[in-house]
Steps between C-alpha positions, in 0.01 A plus 500: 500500500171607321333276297214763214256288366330652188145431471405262248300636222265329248573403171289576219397169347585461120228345347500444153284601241163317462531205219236308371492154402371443110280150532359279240123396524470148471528383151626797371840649433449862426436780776422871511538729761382840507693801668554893522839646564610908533717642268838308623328251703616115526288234579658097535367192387655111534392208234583159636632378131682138451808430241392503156167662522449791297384850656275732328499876650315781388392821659172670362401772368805609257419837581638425859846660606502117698800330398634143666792340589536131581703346755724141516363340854859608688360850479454722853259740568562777740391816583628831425480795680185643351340169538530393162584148377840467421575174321889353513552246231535384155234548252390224233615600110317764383274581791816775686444822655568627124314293305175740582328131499092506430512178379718184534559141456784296535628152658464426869912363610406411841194386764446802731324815531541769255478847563315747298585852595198731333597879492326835393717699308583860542190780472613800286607750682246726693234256450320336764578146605224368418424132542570260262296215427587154334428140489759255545463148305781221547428166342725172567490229159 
């Protein structure tokens, strides 16, 4: 009896998209963080936020097609096949993947990190994707 012994091959690994950490400086409780996306880009943030604080989000300038989402802290992050962020999860009131969010405050339910998904909205058709810059500014009361 013949034994066929496929060769092993390598699996891709599955990273996930980069994140970055929003942090306080000491004695304060307001932070902005710059960043450019493409035209349909995603880029991830996480807030370490306790029960009953208050969160402040904006994204600058109006003009921007950047729109947010935040995240409860049982959300996952994956990544999709392009390599974009794909967030799984529930979304805090008023701050969903409709709510076209540039700015948002509301009532922290639970310790944890929070994720703020930032995206670039669709270019117009035949335009360029050009990049898209805006600043990011979460505050904690």
């Amino acid at each position: 009896m013949a034994i066929s012994v496929a060769p092993l091959q390598a699996q891709s690994v599955n990273t996930l998209p980069a994140v970055t950490t929003v942090t306080f400086a000491a004695g304060s409780n307001s932070s902005t963080v710059p960043g450019q996306l493409a035209t349909g880009g995603r880029a991830v943030y996480y807030v370490l936020a306790k029960a009953g604080q208050t969160m402040n989000v904006s994204i600058a300038p109006a003009a921007s097609s950047a729109t947010f989402q935040v995240f409860h802290p049982d959300a996952t992050l994956e990544k999709a096949a392009d390599g974009m962020a794909i967030v799984n999860g529930r979304t805090l009131p008023d701050a969903g993947p409709t709510d076209n969010a540039k700015a948002w405050i509301g009532a922290i339910p639970r310790d944890g990190n929070y994720l703020i998904l930032v995206t670039a909205g669709p270019g117009t058709p035949g335009s360029a994707a050009a990049p898209n810059p805006y600043s990011l500014t979460v505050s904690l009361q």
